[in-house]
N, C-alpha and C positions, 0 to 999 in steps of 0.2 A: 192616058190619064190615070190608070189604076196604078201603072206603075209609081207616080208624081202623090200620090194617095199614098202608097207604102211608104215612100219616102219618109212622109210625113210621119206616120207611122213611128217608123225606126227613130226621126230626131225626136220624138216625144217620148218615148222608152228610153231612149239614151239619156235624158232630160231625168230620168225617173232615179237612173242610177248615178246620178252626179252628188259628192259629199257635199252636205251644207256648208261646211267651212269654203269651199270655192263658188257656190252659189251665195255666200255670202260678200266675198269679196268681189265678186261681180254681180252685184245686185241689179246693178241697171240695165240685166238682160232680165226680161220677163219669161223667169222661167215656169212660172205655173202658169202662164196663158200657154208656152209651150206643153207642156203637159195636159193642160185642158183639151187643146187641140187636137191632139193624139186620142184623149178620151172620145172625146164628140166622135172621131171618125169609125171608133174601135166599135162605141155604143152604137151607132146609126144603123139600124137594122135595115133601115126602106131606103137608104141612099146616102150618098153622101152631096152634099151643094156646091158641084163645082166653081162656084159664081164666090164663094166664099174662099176656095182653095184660090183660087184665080188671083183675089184680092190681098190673102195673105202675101202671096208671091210677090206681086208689083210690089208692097208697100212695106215689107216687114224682111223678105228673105236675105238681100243684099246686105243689109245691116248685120243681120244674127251670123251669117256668114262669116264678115270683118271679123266683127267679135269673136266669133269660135278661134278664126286663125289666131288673134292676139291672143287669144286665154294660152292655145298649145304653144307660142314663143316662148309667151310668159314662165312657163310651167315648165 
Protein backbone atom coordinates (compact mmCIF):
# COMPACT_ATOMS: atom_id res chain seq x y z
CA UNK A 1 0.00 0.00 0.00
CA UNK A 2 2.95 2.42 0.52
CA UNK A 3 4.11 1.57 -2.59
CA UNK A 4 0.32 2.64 -4.33
CA UNK A 5 0.90 5.85 -2.02
CA UNK A 6 4.11 6.80 -3.85
CA UNK A 7 2.66 6.30 -6.84
CA UNK A 8 0.35 8.83 -6.20
CA UNK A 9 2.86 10.81 -5.13
CA UNK A 10 4.94 10.82 -8.28
CA UNK A 11 1.57 11.49 -10.76
CA UNK A 12 0.80 14.58 -8.50
CA UNK A 13 4.64 15.95 -8.94
CA UNK A 14 4.36 15.14 -12.58
CA UNK A 15 1.09 16.91 -12.48
CA UNK A 16 3.08 19.95 -11.05
CA UNK A 17 5.49 20.02 -13.88
CA UNK A 18 3.03 19.86 -16.86
CA UNK A 19 3.08 23.52 -19.13
CA UNK A 20 -0.19 25.35 -18.84
CA UNK A 21 -0.68 25.55 -22.51
CA UNK A 22 -1.41 21.44 -22.41
CA UNK A 23 -3.20 21.58 -19.14
CA UNK A 24 -5.00 24.06 -20.89
CA UNK A 25 -5.91 22.15 -23.83
CA UNK A 26 -6.93 19.30 -21.70
CA UNK A 27 -8.76 20.99 -19.23
CA UNK A 28 -11.25 18.23 -18.66
CA UNK A 29 -8.58 16.42 -16.67
CA UNK A 30 -8.63 17.77 -13.19
CA UNK A 31 -5.46 18.59 -12.79
CA UNK A 32 -5.41 20.46 -9.44
CA UNK A 33 -7.48 17.83 -7.63
CA UNK A 34 -4.52 15.84 -9.03
CA UNK A 35 -2.07 17.96 -7.40
CA UNK A 36 -4.07 18.34 -4.43
CA UNK A 37 -3.90 14.84 -3.87
CA UNK A 38 -0.21 14.51 -4.06
CA UNK A 39 -0.40 17.47 -1.38
CA UNK A 40 -2.92 15.78 1.10
CA UNK A 41 -0.61 12.78 1.02
CA UNK A 42 2.85 14.71 1.01
CA UNK A 43 1.32 16.92 4.09
CA UNK A 44 -0.28 13.99 6.18
CA UNK A 45 1.97 13.72 8.95
CA UNK A 46 -0.41 10.99 11.03
CA UNK A 47 -1.33 8.97 8.00
CA UNK A 48 -2.56 8.72 5.15
CA UNK A 49 -6.71 7.29 4.57
CA UNK A 50 -6.48 4.50 2.64
CA UNK A 51 -10.35 4.25 2.22
CA UNK A 52 -9.71 7.54 0.28
CA UNK A 53 -6.70 6.09 -1.86
CA UNK A 54 -9.00 2.91 -2.47
CA UNK A 55 -11.75 5.28 -3.73
CA UNK A 56 -9.65 7.36 -5.97
CA UNK A 57 -8.66 4.24 -7.60
CA UNK A 58 -12.08 2.48 -8.39
CA UNK A 59 -13.49 5.61 -9.63
CA UNK A 60 -11.11 8.19 -11.09
CA UNK A 61 -7.69 6.16 -12.10
CA UNK A 62 -9.00 4.24 -15.32
CA UNK A 63 -10.09 7.44 -16.82
CA UNK A 64 -6.82 9.71 -16.02
CA UNK A 65 -5.04 6.70 -17.38
CA UNK A 66 -6.93 6.73 -21.00
CA UNK A 67 -6.46 10.23 -20.88
CA UNK A 68 -2.70 10.35 -20.10
CA UNK A 69 -2.17 7.66 -23.15
CA UNK A 70 -4.20 10.00 -25.63
CA UNK A 71 -2.42 13.29 -24.34
CA UNK A 72 1.24 11.17 -25.40
CA UNK A 73 -0.40 10.09 -29.02
CA UNK A 74 -1.62 13.40 -29.24
CA UNK A 75 1.77 15.07 -28.64
Amino acid sequence: SDAVVRNFEIIGEAATKIPPEIKNRYSNIEWHRIVSIRNRIIHEYFGVDYSIIWKIIELNLDKLKSDIERILIEL
